[in-house]
ROLUM-252038 format. One record per atom (N, C-alpha, C, CB): residue in three letters; x, y, z. Coordinates in steps of 0.001 Angstrom, whole numbers, plus 524288, in hexadecimal, padded with zeros to 5 digits. Glycine has a CB too. Layout:
# ROLUM-252038
ALAXYZ;...
This chain:
# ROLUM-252038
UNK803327FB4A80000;UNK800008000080000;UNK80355804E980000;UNK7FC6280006804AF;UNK807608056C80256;UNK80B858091D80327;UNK80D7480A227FD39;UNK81038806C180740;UNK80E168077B7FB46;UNK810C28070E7F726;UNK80E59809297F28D;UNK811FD8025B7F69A;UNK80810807B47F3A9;UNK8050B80A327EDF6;UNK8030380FD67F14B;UNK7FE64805567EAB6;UNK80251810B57F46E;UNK80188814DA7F681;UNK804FF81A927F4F7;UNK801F08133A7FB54;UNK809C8817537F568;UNK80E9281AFA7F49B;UNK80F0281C2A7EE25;UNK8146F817D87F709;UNK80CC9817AC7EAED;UNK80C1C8187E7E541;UNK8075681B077E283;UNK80C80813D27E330;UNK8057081B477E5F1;UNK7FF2081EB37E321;UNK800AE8249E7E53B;UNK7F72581C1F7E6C2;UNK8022F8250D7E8B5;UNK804E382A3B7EB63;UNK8077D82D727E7E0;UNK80905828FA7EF85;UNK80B94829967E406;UNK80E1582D127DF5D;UNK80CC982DC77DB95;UNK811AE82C5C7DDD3;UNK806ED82B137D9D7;UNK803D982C2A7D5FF;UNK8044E8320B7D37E;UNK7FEE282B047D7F1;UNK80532834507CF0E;UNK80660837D77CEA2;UNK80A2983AEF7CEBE;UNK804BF8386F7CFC7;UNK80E5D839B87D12A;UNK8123283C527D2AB;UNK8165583BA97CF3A;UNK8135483B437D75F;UNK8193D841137CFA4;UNK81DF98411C7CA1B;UNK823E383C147CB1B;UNK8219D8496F7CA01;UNK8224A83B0A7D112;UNK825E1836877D1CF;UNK823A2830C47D27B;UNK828F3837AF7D677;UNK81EF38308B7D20C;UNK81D3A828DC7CFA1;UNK81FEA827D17D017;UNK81BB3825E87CAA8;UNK825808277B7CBFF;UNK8285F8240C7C990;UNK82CDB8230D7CFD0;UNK82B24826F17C2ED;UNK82D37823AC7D0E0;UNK8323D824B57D567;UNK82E6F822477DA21;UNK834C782CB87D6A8;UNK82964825847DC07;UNK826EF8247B7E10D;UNK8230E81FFB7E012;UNK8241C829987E362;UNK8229381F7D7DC38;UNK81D65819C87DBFC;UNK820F88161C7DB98;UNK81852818F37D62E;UNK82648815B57D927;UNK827E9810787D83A;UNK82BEC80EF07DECB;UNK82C03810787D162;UNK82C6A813097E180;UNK82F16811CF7E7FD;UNK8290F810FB7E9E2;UNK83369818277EC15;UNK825AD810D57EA77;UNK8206880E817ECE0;UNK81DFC809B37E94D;UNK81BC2813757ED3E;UNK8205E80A167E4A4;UNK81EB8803BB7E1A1;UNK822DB800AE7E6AD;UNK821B3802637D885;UNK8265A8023B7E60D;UNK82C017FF457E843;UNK82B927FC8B7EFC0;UNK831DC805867E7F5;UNK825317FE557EF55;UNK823BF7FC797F4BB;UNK822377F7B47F452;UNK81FCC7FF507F76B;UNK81F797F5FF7EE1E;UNK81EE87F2157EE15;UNK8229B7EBCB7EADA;UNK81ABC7F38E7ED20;UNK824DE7EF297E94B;UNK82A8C7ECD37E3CF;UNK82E3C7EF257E40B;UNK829F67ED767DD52;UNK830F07EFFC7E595;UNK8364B7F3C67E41C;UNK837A17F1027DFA3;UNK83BC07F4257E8A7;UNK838B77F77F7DB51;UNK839A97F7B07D514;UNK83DFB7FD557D62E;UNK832947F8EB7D044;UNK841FB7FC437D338;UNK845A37FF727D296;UNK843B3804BC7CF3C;UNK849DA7FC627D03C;UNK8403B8027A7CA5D;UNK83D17807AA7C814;UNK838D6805FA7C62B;UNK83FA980AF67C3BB;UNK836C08077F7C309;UNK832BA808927C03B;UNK8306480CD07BC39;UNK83091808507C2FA;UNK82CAB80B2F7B924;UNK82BBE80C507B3D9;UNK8276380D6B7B1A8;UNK82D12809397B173;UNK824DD812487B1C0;UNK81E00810847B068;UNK81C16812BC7ABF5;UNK819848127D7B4D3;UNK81A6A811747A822;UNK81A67812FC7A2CF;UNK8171380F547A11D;UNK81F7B8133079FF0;UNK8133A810F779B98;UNK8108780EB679825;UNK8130480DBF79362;UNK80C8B811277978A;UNK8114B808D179210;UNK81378807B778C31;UNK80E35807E178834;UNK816C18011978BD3;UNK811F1809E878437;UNK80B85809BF77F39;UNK80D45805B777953;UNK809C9812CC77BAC;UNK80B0D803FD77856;UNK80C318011A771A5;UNK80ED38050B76EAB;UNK806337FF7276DA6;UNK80D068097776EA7;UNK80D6F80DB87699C;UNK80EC78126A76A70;UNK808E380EA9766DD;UNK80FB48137277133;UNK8124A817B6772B6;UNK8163A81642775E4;UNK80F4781B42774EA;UNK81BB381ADA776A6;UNK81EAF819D077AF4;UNK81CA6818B77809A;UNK821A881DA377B26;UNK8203E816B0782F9;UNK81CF68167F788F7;UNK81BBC81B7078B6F;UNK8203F8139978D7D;UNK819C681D3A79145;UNK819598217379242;UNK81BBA81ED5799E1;UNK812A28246E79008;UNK81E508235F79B73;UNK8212E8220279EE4;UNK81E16824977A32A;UNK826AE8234279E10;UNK81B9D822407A7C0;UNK818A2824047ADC1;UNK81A58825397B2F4;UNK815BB820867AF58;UNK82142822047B2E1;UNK822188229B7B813;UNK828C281ECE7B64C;UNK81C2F81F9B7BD0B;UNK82C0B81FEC7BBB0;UNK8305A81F167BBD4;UNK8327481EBC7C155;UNK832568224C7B8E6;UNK8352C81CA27C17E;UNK837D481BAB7C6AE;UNK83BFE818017C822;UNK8347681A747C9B1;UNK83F5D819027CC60;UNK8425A8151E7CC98;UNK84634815F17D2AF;UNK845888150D7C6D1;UNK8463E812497D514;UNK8486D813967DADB;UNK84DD780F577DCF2;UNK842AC812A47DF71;UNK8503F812617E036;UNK854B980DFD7DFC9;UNK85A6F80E3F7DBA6;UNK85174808F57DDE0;UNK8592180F2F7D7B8;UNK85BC780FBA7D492;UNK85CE9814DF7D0B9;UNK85A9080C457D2EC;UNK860C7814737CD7F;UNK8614B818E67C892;UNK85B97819457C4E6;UNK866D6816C17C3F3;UNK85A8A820607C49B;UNK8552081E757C240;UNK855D481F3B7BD4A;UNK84FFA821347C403;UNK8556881A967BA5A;UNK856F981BE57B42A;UNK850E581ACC7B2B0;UNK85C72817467B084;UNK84DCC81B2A7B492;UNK84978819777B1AB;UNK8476B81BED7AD8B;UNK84602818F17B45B;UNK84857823D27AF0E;UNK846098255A7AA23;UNK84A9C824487A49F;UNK8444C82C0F7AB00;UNK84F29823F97A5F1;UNK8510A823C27A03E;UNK850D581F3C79F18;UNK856068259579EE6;UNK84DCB81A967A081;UNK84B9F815C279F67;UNK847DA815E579CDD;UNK84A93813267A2E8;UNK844E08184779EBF;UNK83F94819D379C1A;UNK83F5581CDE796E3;UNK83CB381D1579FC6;UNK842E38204F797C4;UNK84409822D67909D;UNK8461C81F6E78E1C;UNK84825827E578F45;UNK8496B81D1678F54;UNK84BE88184878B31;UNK847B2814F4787ED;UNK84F4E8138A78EDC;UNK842A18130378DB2;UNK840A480DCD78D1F;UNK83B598137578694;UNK83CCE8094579620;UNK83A7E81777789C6;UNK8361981972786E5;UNK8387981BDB77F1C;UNK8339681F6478BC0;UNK83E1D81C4577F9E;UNK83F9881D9477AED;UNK83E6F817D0776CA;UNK845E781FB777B8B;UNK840B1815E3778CC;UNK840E38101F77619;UNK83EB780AD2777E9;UNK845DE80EE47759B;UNK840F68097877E35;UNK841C6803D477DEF;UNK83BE5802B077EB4;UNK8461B8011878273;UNK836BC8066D77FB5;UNK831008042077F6B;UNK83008800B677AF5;UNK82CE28087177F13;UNK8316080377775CA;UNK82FB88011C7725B;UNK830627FAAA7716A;UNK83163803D476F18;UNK8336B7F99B774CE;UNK835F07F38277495;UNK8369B7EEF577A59;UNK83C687F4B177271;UNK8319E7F4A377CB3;UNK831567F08E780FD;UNK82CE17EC807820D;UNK831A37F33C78565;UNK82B327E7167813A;UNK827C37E52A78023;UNK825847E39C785CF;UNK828E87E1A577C4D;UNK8299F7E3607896B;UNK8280A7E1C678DC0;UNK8228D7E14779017;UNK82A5A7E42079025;UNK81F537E61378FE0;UNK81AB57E55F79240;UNK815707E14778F49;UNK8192D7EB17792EE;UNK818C77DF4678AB2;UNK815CB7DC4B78659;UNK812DB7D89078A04;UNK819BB7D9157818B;UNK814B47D57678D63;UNK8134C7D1BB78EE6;UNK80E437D3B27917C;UNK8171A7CF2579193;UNK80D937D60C79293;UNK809017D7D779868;UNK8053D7DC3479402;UNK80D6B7DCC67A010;UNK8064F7DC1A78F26;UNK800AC7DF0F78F2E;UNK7FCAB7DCDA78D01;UNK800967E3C978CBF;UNK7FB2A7D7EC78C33;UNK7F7447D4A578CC4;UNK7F3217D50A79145;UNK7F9857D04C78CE9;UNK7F8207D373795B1;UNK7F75C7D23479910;UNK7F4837D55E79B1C;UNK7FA707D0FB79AC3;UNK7F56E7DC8A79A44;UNK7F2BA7DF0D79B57;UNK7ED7B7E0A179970;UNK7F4FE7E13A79BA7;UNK7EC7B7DDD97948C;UNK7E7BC7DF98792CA;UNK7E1F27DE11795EA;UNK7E7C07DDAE78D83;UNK7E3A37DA9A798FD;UNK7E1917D62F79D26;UNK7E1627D9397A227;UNK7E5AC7D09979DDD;UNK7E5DC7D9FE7A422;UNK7E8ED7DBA97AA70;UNK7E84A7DF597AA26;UNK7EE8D7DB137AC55;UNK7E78E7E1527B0AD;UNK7E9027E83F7B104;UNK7EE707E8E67B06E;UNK7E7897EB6E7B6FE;UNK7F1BD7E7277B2D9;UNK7F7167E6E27B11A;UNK7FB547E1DC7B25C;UNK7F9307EB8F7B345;UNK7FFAA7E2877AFC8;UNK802397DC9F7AF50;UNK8094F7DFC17B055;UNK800877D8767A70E;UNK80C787DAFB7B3EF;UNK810B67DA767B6B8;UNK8157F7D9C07B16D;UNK80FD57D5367BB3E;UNK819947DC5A7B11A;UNK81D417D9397ADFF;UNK822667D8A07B0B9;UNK81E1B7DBA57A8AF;UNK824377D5837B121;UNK82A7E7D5A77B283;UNK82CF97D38D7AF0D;UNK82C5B7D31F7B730;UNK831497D72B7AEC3;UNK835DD7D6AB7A93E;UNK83B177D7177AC0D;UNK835807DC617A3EA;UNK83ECB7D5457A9EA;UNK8447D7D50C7ABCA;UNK847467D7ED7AA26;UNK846F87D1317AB34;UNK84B207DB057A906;UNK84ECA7DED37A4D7;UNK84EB27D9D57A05D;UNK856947E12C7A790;UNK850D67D5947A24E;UNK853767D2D479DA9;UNK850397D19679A86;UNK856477CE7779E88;UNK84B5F7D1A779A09;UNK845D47D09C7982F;UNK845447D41B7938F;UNK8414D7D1CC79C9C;UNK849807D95E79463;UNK8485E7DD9679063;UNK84C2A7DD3B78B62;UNK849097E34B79328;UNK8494F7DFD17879F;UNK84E2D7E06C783E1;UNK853447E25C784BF;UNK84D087E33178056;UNK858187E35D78409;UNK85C357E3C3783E2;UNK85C8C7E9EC78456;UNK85E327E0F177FCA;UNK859467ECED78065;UNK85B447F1AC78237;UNK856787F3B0786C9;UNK85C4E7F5F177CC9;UNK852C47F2617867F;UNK84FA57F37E78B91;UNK852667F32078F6A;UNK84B787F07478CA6;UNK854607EF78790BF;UNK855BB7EBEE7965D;UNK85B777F130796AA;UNK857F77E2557954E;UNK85D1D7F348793B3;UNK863817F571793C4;UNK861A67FB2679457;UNK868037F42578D74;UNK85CD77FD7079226;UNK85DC08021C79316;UNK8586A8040F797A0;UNK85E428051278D2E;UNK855347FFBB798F0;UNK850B8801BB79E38;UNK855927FE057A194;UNK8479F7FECE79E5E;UNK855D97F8EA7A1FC;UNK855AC7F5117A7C9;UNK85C277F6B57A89B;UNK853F77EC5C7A6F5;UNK85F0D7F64E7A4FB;UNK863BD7F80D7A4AB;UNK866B27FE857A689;UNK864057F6FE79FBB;UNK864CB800A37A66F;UNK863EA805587A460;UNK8645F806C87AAFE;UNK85E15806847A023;UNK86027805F37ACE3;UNK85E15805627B354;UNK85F8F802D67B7B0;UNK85A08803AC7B3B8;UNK860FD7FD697B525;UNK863287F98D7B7F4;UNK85D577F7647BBA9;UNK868C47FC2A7BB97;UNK85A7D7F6627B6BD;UNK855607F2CD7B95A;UNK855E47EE077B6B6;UNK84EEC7F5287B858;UNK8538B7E9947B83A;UNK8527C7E3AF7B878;UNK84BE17E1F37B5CA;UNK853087E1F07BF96;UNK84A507E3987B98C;UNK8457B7E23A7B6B5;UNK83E097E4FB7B799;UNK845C67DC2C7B81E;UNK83C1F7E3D07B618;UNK836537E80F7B562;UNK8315B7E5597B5E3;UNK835B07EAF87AF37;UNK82F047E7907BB28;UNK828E17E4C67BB5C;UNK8264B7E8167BA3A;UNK8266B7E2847C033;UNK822117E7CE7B6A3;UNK81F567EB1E7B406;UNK8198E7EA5D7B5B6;UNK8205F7EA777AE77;UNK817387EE677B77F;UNK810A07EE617B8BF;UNK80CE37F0E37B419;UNK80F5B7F2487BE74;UNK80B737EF127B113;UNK8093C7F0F17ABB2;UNK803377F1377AB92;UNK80B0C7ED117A71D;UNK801307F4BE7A8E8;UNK7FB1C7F5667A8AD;UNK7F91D7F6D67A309;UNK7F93D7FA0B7ACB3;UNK7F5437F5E679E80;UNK7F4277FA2079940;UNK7EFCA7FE3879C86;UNK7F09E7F65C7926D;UNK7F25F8027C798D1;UNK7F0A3807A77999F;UNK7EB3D808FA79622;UNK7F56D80B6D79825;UNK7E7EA80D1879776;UNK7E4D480D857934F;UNK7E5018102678E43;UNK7E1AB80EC6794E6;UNK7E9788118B78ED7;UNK7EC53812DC788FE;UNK7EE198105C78677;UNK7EFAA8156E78874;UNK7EF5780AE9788C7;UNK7F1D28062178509;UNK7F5BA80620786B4;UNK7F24F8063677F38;UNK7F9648080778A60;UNK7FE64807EA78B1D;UNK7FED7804EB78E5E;UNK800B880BD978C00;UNK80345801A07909C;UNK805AB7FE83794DA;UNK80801800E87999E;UNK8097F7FBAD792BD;UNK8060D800E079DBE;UNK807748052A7A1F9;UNK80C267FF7C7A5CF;UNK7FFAB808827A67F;UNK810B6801607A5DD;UNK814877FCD67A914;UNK815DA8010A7ACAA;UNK81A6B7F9637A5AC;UNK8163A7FD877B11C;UNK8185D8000A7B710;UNK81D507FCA97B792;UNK813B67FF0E7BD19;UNK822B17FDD47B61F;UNK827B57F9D67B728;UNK82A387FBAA7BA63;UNK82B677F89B7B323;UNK82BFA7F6DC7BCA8;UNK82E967F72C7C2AE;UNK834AD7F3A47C0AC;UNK829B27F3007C8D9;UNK838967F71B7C14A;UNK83D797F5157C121;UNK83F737F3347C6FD;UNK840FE7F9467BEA5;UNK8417E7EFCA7C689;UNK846A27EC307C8F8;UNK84CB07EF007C751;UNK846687E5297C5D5;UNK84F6D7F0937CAA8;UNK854A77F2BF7C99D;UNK858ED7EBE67CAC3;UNK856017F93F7CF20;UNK85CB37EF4C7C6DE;UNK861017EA627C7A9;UNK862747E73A7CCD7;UNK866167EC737C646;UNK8619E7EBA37CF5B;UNK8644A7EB9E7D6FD;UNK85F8E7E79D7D876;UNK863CE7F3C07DC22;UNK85B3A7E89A7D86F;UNK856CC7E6337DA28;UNK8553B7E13C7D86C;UNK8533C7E9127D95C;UNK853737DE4F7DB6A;UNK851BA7D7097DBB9;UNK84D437D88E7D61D;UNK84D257D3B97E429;UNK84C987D3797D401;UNK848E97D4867D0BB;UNK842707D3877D465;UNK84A3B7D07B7CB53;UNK83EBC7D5D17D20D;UNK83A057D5427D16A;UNK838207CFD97D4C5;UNK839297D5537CB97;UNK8370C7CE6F7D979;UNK8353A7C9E47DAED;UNK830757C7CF7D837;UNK8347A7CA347DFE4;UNK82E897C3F97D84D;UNK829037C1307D923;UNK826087C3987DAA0;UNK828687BD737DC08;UNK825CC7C54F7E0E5;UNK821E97C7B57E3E3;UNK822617CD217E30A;UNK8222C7C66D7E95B;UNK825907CF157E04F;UNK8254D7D4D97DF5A;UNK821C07D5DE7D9E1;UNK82BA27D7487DEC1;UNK822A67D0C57D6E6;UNK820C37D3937D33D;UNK818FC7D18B7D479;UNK8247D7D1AB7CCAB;UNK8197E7CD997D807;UNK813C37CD877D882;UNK811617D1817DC62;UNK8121F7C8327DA1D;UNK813AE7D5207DFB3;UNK813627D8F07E22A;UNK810F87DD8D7DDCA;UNK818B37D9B07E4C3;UNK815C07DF757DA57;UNK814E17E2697D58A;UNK80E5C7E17D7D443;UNK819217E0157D083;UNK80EED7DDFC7D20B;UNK809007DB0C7CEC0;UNK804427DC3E7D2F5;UNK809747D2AF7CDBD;UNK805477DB337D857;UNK801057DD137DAF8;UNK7FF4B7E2A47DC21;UNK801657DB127DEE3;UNK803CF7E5F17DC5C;UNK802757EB067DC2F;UNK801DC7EE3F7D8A6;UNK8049C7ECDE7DE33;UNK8021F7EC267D1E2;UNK802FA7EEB27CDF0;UNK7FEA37F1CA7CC65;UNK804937EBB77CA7E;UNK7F9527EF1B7CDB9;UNK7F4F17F25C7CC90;UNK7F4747F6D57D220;UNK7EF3F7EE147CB93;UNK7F6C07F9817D408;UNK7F78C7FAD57D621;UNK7FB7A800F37D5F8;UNK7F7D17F7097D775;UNK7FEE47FDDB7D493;UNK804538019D7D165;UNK800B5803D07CC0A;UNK80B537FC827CEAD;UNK7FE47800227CA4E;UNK7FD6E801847C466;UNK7F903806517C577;UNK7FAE47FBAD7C029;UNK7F512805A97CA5C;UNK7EFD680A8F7C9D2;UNK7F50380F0A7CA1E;UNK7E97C80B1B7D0A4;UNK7F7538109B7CF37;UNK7FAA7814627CFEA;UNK7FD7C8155E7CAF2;UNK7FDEA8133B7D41A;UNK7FF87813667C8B7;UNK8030E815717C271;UNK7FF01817107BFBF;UNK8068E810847BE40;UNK7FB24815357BEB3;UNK7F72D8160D7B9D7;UNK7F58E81C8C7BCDB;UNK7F0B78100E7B917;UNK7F51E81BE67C305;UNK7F291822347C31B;UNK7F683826437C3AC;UNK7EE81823527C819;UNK7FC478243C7C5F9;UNK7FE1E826FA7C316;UNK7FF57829CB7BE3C;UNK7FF46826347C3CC;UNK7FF928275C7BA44;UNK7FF5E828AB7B55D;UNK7F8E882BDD7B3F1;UNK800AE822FF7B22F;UNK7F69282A777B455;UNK7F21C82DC77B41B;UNK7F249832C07B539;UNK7EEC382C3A7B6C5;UNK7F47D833637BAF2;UNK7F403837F97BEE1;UNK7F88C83B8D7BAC4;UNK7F633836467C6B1;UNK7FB1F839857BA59;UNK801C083BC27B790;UNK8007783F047B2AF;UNK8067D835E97B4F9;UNK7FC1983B907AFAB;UNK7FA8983EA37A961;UNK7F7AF83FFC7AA3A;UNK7F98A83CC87A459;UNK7F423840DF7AFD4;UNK7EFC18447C7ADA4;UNK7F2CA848A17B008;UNK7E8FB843BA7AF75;UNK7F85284A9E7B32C;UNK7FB2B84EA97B40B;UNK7FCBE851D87AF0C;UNK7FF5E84CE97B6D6;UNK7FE1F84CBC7AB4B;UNK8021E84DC47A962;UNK7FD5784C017A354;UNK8086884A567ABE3;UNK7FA5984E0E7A1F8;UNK7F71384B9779E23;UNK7F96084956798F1;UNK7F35984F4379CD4;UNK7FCCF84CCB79695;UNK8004784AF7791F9;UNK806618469779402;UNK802848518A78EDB;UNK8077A845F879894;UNK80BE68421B79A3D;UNK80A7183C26796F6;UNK80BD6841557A1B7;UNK8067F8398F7959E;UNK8073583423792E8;UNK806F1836D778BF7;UNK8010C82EC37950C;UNK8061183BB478AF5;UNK8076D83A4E785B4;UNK80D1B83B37784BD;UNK8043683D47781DF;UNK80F1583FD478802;UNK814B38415C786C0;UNK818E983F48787CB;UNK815C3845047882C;UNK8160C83B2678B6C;UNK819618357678BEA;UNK81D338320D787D5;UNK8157D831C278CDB;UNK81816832D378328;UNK8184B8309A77F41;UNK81D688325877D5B;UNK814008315077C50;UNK81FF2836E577BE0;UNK8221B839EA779A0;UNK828698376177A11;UNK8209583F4377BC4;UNK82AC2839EE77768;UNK831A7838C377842;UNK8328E83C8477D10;UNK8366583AE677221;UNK835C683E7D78036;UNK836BC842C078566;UNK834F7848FA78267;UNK83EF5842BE787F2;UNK8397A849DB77D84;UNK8399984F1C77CF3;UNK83275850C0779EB;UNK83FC48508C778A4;UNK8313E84B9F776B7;UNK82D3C84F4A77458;UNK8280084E8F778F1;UNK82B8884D2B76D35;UNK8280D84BA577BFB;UNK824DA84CBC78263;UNK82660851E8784CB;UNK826C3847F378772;UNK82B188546A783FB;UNK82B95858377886E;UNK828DC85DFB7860D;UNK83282858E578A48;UNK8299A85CD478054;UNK82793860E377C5B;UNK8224D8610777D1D;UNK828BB85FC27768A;UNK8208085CA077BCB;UNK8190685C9677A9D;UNK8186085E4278344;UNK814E2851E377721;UNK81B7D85B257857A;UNK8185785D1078BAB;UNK818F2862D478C76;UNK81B5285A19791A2;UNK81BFE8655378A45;UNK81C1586BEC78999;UNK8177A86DCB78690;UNK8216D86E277864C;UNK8169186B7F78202;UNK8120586DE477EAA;UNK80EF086D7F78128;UNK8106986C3D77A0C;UNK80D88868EB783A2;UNK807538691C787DA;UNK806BA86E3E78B92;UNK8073F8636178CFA;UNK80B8F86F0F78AFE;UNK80B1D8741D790A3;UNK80C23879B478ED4;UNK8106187339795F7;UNK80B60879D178819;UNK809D287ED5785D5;UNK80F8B8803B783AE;UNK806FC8835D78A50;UNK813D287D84784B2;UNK818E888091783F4;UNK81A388825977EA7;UNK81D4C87D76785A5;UNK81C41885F077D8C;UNK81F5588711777E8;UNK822CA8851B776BA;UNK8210E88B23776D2;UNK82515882EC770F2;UNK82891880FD76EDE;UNK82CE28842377142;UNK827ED880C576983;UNK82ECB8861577078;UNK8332788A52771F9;UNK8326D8887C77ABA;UNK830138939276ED3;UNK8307C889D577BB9;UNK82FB3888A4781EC;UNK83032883D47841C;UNK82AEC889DA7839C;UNK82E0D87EB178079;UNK83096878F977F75;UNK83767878C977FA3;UNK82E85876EE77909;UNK8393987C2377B3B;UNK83DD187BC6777FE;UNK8409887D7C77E01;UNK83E6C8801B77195;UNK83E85880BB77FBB;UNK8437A88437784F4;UNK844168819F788DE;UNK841EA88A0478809;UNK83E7987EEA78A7F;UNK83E9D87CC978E44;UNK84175874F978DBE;UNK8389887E3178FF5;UNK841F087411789B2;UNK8430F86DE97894A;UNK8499E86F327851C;UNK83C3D8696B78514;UNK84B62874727848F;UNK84F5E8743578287;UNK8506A8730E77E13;UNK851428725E7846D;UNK84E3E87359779E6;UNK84D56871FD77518;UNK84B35876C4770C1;UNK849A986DB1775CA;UNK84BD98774876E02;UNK849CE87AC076A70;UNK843A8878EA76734;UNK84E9F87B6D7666C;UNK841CD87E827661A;UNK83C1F87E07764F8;UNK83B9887AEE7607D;UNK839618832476429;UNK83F40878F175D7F;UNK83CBB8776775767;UNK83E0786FD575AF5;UNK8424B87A7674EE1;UNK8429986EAF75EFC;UNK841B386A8175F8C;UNK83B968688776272;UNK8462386952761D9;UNK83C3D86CD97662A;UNK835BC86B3776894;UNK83186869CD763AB;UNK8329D8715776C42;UNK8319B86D9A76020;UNK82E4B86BD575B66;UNK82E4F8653B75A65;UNK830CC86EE6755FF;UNK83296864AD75975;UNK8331585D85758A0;UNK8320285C9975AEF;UNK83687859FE75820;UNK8330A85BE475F7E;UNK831A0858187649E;UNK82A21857C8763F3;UNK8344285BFA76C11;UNK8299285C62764B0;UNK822BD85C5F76436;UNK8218E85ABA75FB2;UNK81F9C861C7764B5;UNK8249585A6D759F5;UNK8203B859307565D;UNK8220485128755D0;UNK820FE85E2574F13;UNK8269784FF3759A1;UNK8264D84B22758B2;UNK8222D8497575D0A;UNK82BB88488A758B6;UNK8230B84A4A76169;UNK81DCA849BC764F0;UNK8190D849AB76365;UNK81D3584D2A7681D;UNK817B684E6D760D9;UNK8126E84E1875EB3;UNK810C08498675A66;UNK811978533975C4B;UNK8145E84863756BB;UNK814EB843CC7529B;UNK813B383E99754EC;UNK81AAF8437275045;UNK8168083CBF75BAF;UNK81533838F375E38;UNK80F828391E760E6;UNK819208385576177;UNK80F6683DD4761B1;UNK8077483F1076270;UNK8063283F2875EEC;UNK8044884405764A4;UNK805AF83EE1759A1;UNK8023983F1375673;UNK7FDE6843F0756EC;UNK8004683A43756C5;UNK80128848AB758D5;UNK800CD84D56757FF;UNK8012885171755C2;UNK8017484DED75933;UNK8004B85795752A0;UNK803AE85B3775218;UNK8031185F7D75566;UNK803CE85C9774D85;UNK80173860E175781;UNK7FF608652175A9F;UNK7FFBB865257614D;UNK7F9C68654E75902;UNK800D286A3A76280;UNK801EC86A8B767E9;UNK7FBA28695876A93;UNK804DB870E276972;UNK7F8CD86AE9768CE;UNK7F29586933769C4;UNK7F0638643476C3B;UNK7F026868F5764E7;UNK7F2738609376674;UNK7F25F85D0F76625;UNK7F612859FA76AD8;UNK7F2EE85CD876174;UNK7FA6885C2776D8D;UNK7FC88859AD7717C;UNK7F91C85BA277451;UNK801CA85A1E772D4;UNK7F82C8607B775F3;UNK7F3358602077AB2;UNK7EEEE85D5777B3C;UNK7F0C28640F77B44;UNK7EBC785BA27764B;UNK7E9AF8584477435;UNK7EAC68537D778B5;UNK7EBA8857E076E8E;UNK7EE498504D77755;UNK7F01784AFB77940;UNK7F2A484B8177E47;UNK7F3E08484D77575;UNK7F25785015780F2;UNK7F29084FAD7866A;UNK7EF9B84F6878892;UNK7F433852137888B;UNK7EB72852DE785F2;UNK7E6AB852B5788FE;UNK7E30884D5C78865;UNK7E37A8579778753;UNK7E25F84B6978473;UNK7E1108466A78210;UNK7E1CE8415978702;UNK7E5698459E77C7D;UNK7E9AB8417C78B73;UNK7EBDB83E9678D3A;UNK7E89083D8D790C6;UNK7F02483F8878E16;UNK7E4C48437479310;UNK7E22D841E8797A5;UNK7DB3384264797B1;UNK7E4D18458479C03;UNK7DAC68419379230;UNK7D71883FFA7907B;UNK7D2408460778EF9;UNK7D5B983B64794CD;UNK7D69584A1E78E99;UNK7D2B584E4F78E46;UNK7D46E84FDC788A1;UNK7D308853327931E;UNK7CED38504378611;UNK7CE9484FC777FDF;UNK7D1BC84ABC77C4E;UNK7D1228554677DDF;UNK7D27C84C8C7771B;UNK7D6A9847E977573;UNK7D71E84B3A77203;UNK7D59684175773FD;UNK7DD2D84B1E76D62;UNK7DEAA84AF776A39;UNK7DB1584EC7765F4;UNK7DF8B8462D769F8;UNK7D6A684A947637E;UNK7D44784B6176120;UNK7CFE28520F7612B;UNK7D2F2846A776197;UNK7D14E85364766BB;UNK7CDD08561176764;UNK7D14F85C547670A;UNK7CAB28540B76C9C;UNK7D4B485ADA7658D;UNK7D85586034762C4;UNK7D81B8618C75D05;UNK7DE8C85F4F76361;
């Protein structure tokens, strides 16, 4: 009880990633963790981060895994059947389980071992995984830990899901600009907030004709042209108007 108490507590908060996974750790101790959706046809979108005990390499793990190594990670293949059935389904994977450059530039990279994953489908179609790393230093994953995990997962899983809720309706455009590469996200999250090309350019260090690119490749991945039209699909995120109605 202590433990989920202490995790619904950070619901919301700009540190989740750090304070929910030392109160997961009441019930599993995990060196880090990972919370992100996967999509068929879009990049993933990243929710939370953390990591205790150790060096935190997680976010430049996470850029690595979101530039490239998603596209080739099949791992969660097994369990989404499973989910079409289940509210959600358990995975445990080993490093050595992974491809060669996966395993060298996340497990390697970090000096983690291996990953229990608490997974749920979203109503967007996406795959929502909650992963819990094992560091090198640390025993692996028992039996009873991971049936511990499995018992509290629907559990962990309401708290993440309202986190994330609570987070975008702060932050209403945060799951589309997710989508984005870093620089053309930092561009379009300025346009939402009225900025000028030139006022972009000063403030992110760049000159006005590059901001131009950045926004018109962004917009190309929205299937956009217009600054409108991005207000459009923010507002759309939290369900006020859509698209169409510009």
């Amino acid at each position: 009880m202590v433990a989920m108490a202490g995790l619904v507590g950070c619901i919301g908060s700009d540190l989740f990633g750090t304070d929910g996974l030392r109160h997961f750790n009441r019930w599993v101790p995990a060196a880090a963790w990972a919370i992100y959706r996967l999509f068929v046809d879009a990049p993933p979108v990243l929710h939370a981060l953390g990591s205790i005990g150790i060096p935190d390499r997680t976010r430049r793990c996470w850029e690595v895994y979101r530039e490239s190594l998603y596209h080739f990670d099949d791992s969660f293949q097994p369990v989404r059947d499973h989910l079409t059935v289940h509210r959600s389904a358990l995975l445990h994977r080993h490093s050595s389980e992974f491809p060669m450059r996966h395993r060298a530039e996340i497990y390697g990279r970090a000096g983690l071992k291996e990953r229990l994953s608490i997974s749920t489908l979203c109503s967007d179609s996406g795959l929502l995984a909650i992963n819990l790393f094992r560091h090198e230093s640390q025993p692996e994953f028992a039996d009873e830990e991971v049936d511990r995990v499995r018992r509290v997962s629907p559990l962990v899983l309401t708290a993440v899901e309202r986190h994330i809720a609570l987070r975008q309706k702060e932050q209403p455009a945060a799951g589309l600009l997710e989508r984005l590469p870093p620089r053309e996200r930092e561009v379009c999250a300025r346009l939402l907030k009225g900025w000028t090309h030139d006022g972009i350019a000063a403030d992110l260090g760049i000159s006005s004709g590059t901001v131009k690119t950045y926004r018109d490749r962004a917009f190309e991945r929205l299937g956009i042209h217009h600054r409108n039209e991005l207000f459009a699909l923010a507002l759309a995120e939290i369900g006020v108007g859509s698209p169409s109605h510009r």
